[in-house]
N, C-alpha and C positions, 0 to 999 in steps of 0.2 A: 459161264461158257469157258472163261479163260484157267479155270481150276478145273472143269472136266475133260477140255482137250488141251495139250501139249503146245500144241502149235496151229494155229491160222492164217494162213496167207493168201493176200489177192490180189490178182491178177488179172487185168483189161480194163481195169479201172479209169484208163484216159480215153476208153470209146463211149462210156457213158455222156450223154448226151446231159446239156449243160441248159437248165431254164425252160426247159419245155415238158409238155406233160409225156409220160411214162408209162404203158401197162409194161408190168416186167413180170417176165414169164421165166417160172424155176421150175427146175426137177426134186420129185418126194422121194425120198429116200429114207428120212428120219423125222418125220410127224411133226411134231411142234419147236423140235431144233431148227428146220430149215428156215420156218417163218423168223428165228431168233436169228438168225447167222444173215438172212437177206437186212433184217431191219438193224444192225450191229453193222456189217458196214456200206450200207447205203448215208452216204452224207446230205440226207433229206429224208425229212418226213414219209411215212408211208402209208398206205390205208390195205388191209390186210382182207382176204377171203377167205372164207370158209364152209367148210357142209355144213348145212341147216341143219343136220342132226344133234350136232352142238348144242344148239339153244335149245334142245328138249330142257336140258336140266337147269331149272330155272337159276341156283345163283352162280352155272356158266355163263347162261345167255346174260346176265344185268355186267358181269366181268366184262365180255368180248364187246358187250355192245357199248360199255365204258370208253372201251380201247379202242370203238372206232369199226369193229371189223363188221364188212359185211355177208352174209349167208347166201350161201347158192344150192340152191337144191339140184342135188345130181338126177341123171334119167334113173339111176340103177335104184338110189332110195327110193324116187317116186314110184317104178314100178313095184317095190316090194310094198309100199305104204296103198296105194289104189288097189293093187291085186292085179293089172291088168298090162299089157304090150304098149296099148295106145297111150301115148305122155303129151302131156298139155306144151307144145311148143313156148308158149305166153309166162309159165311156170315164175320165170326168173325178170318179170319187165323190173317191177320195184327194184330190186339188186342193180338191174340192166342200168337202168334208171339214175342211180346213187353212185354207182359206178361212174356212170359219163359226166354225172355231176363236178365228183372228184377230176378227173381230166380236164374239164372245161375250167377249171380255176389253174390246171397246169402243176396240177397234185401227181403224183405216183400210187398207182394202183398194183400191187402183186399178187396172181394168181399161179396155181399151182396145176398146169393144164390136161394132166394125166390124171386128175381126178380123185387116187387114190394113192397112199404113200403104201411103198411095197419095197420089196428085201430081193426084186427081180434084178439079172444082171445086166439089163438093160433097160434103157425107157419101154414106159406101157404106151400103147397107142392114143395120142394125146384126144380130148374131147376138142372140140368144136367153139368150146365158149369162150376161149380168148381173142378168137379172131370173128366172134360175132359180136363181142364186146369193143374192140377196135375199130371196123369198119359200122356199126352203130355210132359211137361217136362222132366218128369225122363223116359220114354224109348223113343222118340225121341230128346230130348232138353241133355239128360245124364248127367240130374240134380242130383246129391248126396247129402242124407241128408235133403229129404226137409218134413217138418211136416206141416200137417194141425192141424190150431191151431181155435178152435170155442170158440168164443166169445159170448156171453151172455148178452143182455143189458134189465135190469128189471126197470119201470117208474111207483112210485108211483103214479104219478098222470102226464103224461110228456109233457098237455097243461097247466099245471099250474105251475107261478112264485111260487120260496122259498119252492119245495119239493125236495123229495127224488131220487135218480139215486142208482141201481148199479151195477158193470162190472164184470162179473163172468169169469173168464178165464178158459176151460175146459180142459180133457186130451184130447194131440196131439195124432193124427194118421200118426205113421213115415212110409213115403212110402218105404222106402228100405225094408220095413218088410210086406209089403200088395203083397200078392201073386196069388189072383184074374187076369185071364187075360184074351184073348178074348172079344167076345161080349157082355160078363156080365159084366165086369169087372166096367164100366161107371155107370150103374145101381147098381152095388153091392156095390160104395165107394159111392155114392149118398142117401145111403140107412144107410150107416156107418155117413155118415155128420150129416145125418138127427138125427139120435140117438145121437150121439153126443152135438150136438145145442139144443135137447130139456132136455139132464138132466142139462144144465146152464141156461133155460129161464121156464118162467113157463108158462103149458099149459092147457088151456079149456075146454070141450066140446059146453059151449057157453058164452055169456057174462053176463049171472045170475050167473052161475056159478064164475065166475070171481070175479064179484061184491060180492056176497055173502064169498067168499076165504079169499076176502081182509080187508072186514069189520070185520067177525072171528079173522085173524091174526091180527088184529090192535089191538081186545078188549086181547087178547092172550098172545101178545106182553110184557103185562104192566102186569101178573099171577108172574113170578117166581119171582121178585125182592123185597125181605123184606126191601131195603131202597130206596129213591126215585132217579132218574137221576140226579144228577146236573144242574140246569135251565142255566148252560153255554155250555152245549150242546145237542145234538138232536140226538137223539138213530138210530144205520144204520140199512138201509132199509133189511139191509140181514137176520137180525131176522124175521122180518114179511115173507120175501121170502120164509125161511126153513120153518116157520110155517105153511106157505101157502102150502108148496105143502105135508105136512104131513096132512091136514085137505082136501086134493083131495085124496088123500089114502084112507085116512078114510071113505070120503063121497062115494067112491067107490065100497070099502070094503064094508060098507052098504047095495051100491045097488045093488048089485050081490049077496049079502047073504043071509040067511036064518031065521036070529035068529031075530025073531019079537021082542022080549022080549028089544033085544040090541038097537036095532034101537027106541025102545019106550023113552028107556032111553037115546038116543042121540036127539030124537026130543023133551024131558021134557028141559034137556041142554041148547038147543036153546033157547027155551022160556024163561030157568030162565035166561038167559042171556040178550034178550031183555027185560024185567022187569026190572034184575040188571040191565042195561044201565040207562035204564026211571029212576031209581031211583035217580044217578047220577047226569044224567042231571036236573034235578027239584033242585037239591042244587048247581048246578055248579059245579061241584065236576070230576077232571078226574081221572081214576085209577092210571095213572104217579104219582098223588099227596096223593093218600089215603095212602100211609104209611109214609108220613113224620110223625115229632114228636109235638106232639102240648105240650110239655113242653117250660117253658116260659126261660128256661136257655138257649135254641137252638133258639130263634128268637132273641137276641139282636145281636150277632155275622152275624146272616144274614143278618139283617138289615143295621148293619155297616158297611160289606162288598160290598151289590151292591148298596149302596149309595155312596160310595167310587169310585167304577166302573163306577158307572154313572154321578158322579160329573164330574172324568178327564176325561170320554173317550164321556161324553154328546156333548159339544162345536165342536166336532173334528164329532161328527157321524150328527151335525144337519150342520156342513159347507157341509159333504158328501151330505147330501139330499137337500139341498135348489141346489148343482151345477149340479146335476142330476136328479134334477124331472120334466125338463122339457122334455132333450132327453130319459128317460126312459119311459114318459108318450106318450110321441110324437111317441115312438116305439112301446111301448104297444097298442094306438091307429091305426097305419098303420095296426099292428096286426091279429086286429078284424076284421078289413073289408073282405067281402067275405070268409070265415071261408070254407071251403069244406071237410077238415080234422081234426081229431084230432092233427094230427102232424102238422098241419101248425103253431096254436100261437106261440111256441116255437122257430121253423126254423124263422117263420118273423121276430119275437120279437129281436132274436139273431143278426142277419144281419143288422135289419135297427139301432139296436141298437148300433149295435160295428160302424156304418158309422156315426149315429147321435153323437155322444161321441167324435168321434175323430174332429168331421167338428166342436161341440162345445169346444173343449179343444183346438184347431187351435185358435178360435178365441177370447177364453178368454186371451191364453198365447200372441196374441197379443198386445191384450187391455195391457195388464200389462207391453209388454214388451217396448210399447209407453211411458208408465207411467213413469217406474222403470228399462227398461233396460231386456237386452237379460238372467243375470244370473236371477234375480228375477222370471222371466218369467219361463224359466226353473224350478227352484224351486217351484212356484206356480203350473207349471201342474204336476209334480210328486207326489205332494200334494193332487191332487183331486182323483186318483182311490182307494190309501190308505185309505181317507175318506167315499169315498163309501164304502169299507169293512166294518171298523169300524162302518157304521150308519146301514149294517143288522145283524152285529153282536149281534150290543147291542139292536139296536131296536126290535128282535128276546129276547134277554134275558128278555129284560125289562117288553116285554110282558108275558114271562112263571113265572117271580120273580111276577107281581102283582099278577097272577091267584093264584103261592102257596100262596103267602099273604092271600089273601079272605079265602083261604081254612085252615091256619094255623088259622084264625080269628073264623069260622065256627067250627072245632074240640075244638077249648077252650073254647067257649060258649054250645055247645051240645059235649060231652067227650062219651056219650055214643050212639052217633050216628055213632063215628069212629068205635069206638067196633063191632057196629052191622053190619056196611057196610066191614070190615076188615072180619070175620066170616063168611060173606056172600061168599066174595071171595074166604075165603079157603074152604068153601064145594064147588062151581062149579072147583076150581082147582082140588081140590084130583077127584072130579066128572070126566073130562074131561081126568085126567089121567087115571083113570080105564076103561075109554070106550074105551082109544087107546091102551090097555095092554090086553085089552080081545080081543080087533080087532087081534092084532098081535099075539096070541096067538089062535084066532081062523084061519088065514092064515097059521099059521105053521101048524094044526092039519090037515085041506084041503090038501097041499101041500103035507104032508107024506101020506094019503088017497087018 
């Protein structure tokens, strides 16, 4: 996980509730990553679901049922497996069953409540079973204490190597305190998950929409900071998230409104913004780098610095890639083939990956240990995954250290090209401030009207 995406970060981690049992309910987005990224940073144990279609293949089922997990047969397989509309309600007691089990010891249970992992740009209409699984426990199972905890999983990009992930943890819903009962009651916590999940995940109305969010919050992103990121690390995906979903307010806010006038000036915005991009790109220039300092007293220190960095940690990040480019390539290759999803590169990549790695670290610590002996051997294979960190670390830095170079190059030959591109930015910023200040202020006025 930590060699196929860049960066990971989480967040609401101190609402997680502490010693009591769990059903935690996440959004699918990417197949078999999400279940990895819930159980990676969940700080307890957890017991995993899945579609029984799974365990057709028999040495997946002896795997997953190894691991714990247990099978839920969906409405959609069982009607295509019966042939027929009517579905056995009773279908899933056993799972139901195993399920409440796990609760009742005060275990964590994760399920995946939309049923199906999909490449939609927003949540699918969640199924029913999480919150038949919760209220079965606590008034037949006489579960106490158990919270639904909704999890949140946001993919800058989540078929592509060296981006962004990340894990929003949302407020639990404590059932001892849900007092809905009856026939509603299924639909009514169904309906609480749903809200729940969608203020940790960001949602839709279609994939322009999306696309266009993302591309905003990215130029957005790189607006408030009067000095530049440090090229030793890579800014978390959670700023572009909160921007994102402030710039679907807004674009909302827009379209439901009245005020021509605003809306002109948010469509002027856009353009200068696409303009200011083109401009950028025609000097190579990213906004991360337009406010560094092109004083000639702040580049000898930089320079001496990640030459430094990459003198010691060079040798060490090019052992990393030469002993891994070939089972990386070899996995990224499996990869590609037959492609049907977005979420597939990633789940393949990961899998054939973590098997290629070990089947070649098996047989390098062999080689060595013929050579050199059982402790060499040993020490050579602990040596290779460290290496691979250290060759995307640097090889990541050493790419953003050249781009500021050009760019520290380019402001001290043209001094008043920064000025103009610098001023540029601060009128679209103040710009974009006052269109979301008037938005909100035109909501509050609606609101009390």
């Amino acid at each position: 996980m930590r060699w196929f995406y860049r960066r990971i970060d989480v967040e609401g981690m101190d609402q997680l509730p502490r010693n009591a049992p769990l059903l935690i309910v996440v959004n699918h987005p990417n197949a078999l990553v999400d279940a990895l990224l819930v159980g990676w940073v969940m700080p307890r144990r957890i017991v995993l679901t899945a579609k029984a279609t799974l365990f057709e293949n028999a040495a997946l089922a002896r795997l997953l049922t190894w691991i714990g997990v247990v099978p839920l047969v969906r409405s959609s397989d069982a009607r295509v497996r019966q042939g027929t509309s009517s579905i056995d309600p009773r279908r899933n007691v056993r799972a139901f069953g195993a399920l409440g089990a796990v609760l009742r010891r005060g275990g964590a249970v994760v399920i995946f409540p939309e049923g199906i992992t999909h490449d939609n740009p927003s949540l699918a209409p969640l199924r029913t079973g999480a919150a038949r699984i919760a209220l079965e426990a606590r008034d037949e199972g006489n579960v106490r204490g158990l919270h639904i905890v909704p999890i949140g999983l946001t993919f800058e990009r989540k078929e592509a190597p060296r981006t962004r992930v990340l894990v929003q943890v949302g407020s639990s819903i404590a059932l001892d305190r849900w007092r809905t009962t009856g026939d509603s009651a299924v639909a009514s916590l169904t309906e609480e998950i749903d809200a729940r999940l969608r203020s940790v995940t960001l949602n839709f109305d279609s994939v322009d929409d999306a696309t266009r969010a993302a591309a905003l919050s990215s130029v957005f992103a790189a607006f408030p900071r009067d000095e530049p990121e440090p090229v030793a690390t890579s800014r978390s995906l959670r700023v572009e998230v909160s921007l994102a979903r402030r710039l679907e307010e807004a674009r909302r806010a827009l379209t439901r409104g009245t005020d021509e006038v605003l809306r002109a000036r948010a469509d002027a915005l856009l353009s200068d913004l696409v303009t200011f991009e083109e401009r950028l790109a025609r000097h190579s220039v990213s906004l991360d780098d337009l406010s560094i300092s092109a004083d000639s007293r702040h580049a000898a220190p930089f320079v001496l610095r990640e030459s430094w960095i990459i003198a010691l940690g060079g040798p060490v990040a090019l052992w990393g890639a030469l002993n891994h480019w070939l089972p990386f390539n070899a996995a990224r290759f499996i990869a590609r083939r037959s492609v049907e999803s977005a979420a597939d590169p990633a789940m393949r990549t990961i899998v054939a990956g973590a098997a290629l790695v070990l089947v070649f670290y098996g047989a390098q610590g062999a080689v060595v240990a013929l050579l050199a002996g059982w402790v060499a051997a040993l020490f050579y294979v602990v040596s290779l995954p460290l290496a691979a960190d250290v060759n995307f670390l640097l090889r990541e830095r050493l790419s953003r250290a050249i781009h500021r170079a050009r760019t520290y190059l380019l402001f001290r030959r043209r001094p008043k090209l920064q000025v103009q591109l610098r001023s540029e930015l601060q009128r679209l910023r103040f710009e974009a401030v006052e269109i979301e200040r008037q938005l909100r202020a035109t909501d509050v006025t609606e609101a009390t009207a």
